[in-house]
DSSP file (Angstrom, degrees, kcal/mol; ACC not computed):
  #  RESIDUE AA STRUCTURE BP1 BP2  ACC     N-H-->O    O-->H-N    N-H-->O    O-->H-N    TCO  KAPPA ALPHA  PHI   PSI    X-CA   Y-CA   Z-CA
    1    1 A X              0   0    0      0, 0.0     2,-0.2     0, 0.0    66,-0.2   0.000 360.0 360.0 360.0 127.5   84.3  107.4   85.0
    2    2 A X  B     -a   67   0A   0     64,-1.3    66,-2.9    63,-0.1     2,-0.4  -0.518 360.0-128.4 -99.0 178.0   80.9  105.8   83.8
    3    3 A X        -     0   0    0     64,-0.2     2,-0.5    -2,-0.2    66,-0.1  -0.886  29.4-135.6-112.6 142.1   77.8  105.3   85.8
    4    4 A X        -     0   0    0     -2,-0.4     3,-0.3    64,-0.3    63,-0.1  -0.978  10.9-153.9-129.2 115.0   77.0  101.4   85.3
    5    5 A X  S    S+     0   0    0     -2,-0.5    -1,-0.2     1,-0.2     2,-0.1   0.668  75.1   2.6 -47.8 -42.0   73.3  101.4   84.6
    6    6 A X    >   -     0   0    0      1,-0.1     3,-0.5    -3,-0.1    -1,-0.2  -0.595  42.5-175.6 173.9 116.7   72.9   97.9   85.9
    7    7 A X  G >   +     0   0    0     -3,-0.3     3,-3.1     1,-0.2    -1,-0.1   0.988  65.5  99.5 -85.1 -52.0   75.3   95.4   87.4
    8    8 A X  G 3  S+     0   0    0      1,-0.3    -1,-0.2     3,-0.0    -2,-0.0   0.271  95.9  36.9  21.0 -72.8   72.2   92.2   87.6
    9    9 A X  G <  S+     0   0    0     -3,-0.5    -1,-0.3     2,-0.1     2,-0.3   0.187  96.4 132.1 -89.1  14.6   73.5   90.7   84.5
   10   10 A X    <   -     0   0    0     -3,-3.1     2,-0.5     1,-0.1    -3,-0.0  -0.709  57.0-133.1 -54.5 109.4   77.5   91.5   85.3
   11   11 A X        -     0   0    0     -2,-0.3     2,-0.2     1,-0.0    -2,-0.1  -0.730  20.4-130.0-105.2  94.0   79.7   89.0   84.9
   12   12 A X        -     0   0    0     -2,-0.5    21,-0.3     1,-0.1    22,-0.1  -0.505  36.1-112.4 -57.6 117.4   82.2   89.0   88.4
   13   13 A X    >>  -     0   0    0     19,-2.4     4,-1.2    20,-0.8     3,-0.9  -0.376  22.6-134.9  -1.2 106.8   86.1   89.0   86.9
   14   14 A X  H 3> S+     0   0    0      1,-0.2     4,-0.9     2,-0.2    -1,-0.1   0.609 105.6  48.3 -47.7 -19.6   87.7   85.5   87.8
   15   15 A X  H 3> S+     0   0    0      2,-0.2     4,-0.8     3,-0.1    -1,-0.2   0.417 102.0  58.5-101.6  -4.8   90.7   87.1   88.8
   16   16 A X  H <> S+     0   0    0     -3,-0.9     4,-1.6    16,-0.2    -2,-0.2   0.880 110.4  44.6 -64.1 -46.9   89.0   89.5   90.8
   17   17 A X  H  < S+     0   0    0     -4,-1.2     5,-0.2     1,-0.2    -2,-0.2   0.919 114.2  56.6 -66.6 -42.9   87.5   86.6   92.8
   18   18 A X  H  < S+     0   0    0     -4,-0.9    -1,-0.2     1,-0.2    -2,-0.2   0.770 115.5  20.1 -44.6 -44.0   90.8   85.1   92.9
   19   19 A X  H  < S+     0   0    0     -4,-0.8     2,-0.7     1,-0.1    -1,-0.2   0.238 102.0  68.4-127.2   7.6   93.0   87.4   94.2
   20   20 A X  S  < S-     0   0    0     -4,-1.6     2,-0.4    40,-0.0    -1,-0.1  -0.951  82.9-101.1-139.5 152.2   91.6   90.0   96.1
   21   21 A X    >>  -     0   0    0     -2,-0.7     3,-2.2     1,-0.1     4,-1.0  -0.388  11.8-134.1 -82.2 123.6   90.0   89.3   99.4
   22   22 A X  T 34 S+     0   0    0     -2,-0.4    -1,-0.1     1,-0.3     5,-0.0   0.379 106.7  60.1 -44.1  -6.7   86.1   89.1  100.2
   23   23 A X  T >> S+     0   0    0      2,-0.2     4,-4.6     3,-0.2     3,-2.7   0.927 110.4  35.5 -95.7 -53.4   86.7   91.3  103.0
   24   24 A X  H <> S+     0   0    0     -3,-2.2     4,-1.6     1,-0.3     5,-0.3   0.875 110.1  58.0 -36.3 -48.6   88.0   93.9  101.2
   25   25 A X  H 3<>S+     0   0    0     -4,-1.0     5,-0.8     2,-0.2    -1,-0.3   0.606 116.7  37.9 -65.1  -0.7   86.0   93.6   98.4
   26   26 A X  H <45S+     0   0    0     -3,-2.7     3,-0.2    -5,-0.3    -2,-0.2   0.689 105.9  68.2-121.9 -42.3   82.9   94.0  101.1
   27   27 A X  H  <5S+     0   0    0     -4,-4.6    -3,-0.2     1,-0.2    -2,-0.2   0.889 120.3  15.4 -45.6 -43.2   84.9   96.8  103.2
   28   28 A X  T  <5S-     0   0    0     -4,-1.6    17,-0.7     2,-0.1    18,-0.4   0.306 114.6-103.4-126.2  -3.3   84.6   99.6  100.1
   29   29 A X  T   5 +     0   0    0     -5,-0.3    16,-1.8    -3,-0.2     2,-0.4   0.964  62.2 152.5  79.8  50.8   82.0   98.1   98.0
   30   30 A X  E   < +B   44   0A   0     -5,-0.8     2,-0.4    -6,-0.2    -1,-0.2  -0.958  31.8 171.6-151.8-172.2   83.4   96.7   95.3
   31   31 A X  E     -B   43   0A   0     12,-3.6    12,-2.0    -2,-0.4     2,-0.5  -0.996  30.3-128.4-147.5 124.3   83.4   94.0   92.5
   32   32 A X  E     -B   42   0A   0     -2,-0.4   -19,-2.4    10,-0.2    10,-0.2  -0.851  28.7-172.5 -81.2 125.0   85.6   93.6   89.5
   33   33 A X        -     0   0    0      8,-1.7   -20,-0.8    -2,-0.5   -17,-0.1   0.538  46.8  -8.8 -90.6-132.6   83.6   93.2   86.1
   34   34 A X        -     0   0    0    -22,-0.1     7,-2.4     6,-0.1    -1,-0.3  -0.262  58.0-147.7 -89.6 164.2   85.0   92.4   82.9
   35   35 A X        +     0   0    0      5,-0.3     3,-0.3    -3,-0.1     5,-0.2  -0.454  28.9 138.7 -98.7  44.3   88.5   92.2   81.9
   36   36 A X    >   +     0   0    0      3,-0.3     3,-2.5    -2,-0.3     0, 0.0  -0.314  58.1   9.3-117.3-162.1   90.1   92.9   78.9
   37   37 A X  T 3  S-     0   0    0      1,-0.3    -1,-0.2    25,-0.0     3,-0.1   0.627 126.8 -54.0  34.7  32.9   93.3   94.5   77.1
   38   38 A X  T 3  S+     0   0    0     -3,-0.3    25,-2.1     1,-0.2     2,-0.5   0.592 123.8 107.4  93.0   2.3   95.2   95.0   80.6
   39   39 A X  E <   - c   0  63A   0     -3,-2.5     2,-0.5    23,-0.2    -3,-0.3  -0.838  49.8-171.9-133.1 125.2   92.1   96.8   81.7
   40   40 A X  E     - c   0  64A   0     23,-1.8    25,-1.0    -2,-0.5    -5,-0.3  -0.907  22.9-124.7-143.2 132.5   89.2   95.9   84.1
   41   41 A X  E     - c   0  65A   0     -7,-2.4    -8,-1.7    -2,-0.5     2,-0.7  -0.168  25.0-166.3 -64.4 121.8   85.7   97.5   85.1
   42   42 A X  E     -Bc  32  66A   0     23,-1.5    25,-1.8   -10,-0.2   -10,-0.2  -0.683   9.6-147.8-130.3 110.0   85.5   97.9   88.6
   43   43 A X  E     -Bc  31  67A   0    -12,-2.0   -12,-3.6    -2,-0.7     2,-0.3  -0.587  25.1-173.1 -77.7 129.8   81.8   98.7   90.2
   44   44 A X  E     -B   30   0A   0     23,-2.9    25,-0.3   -14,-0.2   -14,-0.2  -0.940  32.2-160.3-120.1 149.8   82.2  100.9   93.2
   45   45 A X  S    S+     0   0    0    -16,-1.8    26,-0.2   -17,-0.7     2,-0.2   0.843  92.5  35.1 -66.3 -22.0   79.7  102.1   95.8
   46   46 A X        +     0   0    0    -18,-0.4     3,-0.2   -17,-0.2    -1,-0.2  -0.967  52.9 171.1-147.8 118.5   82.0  105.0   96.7
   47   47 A X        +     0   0    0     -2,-0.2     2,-0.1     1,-0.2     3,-0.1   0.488  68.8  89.3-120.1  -1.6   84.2  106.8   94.2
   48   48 A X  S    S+     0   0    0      1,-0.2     2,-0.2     2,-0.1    -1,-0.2   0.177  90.9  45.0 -96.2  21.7   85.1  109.5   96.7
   49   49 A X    >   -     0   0    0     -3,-0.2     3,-0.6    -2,-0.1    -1,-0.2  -0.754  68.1-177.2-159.4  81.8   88.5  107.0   98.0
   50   50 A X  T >>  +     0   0    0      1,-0.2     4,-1.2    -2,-0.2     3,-0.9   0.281  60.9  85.6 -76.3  12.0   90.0  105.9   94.9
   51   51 A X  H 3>  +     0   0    0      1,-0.2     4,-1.7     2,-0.2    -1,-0.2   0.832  64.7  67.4 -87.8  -9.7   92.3  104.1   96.7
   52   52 A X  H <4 S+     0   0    0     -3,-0.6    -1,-0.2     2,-0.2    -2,-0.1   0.331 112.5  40.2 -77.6 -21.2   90.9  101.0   97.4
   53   53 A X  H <4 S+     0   0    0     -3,-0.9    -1,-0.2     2,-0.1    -2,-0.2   0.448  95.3  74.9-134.8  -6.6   91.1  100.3   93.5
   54   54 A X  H >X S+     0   0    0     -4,-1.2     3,-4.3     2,-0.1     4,-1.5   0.937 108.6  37.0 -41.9 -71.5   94.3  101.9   93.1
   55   55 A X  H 3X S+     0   0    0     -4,-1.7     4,-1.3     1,-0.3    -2,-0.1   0.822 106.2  57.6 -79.9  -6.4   95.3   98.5   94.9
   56   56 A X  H 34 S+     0   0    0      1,-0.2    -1,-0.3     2,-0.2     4,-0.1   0.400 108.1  54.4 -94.3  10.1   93.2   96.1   93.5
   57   57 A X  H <4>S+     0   0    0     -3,-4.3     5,-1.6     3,-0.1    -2,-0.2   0.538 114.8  45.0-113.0   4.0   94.9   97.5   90.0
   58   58 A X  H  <5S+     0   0    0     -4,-1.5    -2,-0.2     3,-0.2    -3,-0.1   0.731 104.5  51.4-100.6 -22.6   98.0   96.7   91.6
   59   59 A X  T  <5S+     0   0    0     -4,-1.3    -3,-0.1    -5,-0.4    -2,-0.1   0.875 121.6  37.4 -77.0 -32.7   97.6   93.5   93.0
   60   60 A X  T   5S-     0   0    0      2,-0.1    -1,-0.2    -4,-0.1    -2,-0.1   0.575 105.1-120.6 -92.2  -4.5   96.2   92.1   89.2
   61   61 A X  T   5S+     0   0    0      1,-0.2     2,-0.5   -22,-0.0    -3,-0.2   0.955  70.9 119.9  86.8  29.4   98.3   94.0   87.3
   62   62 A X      < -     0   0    0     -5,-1.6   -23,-0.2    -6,-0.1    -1,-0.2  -0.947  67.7-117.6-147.8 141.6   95.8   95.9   85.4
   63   63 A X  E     - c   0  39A   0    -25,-2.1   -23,-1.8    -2,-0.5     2,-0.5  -0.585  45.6-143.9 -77.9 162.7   94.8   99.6   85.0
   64   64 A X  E     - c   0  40A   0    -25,-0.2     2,-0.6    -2,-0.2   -23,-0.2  -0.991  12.3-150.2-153.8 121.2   91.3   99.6   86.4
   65   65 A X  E     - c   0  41A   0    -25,-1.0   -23,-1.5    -2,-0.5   -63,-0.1  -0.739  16.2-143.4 -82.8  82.1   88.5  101.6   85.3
   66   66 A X  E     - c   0  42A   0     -2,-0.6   -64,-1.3   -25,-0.2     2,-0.3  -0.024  16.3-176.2 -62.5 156.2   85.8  102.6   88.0
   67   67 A X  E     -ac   2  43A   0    -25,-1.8   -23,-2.9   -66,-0.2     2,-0.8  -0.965  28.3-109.5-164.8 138.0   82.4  102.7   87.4
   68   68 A X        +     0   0    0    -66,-2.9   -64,-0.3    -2,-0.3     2,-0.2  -0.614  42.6 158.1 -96.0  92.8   79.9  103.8   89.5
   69   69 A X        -     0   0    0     -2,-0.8   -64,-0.1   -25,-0.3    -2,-0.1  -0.592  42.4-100.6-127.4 156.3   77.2  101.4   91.2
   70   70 A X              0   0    0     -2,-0.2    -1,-0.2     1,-0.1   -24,-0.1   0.100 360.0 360.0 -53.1 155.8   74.6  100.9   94.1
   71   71 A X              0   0    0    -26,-0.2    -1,-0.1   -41,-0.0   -26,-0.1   0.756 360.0 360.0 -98.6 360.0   76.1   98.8   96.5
């Protein structure tokens, strides 16, 4: 798990936006960053309920890498 110094200039995941829902993403505080190799950055507010990105790695198909950020 990284600490993400500063999301400002972060670039939101298209398929993040696409497929999971704003209410979720605003219920647990979080945002999918970049994408690549199967793999996807995911800024959380809250790392202490890793489930919440447990399903957003399920719903894209993607192993999901948490990273931790303000909300």
């Amino acid at each position: 798990m990284d600490v993400l110094g500063e999301v400002d200039g972060a670039s939101v995941a298209g398929d993040f936006v696409e497929r999971i829902p704003v209410a979720f993403a605003r219920r647990y505080g979080i945002v999918g960053l970049t994408s690549t190799n199967g793999r996807m950055r995911v800024a959380a507010a809250d790392l202490s309920d890793l489930r919440p990105l447990d399903d957003v790695g399920k719903v894209l198909g993607v192993e999901v890498e948490p990273v931790l950020a303000g909300r």
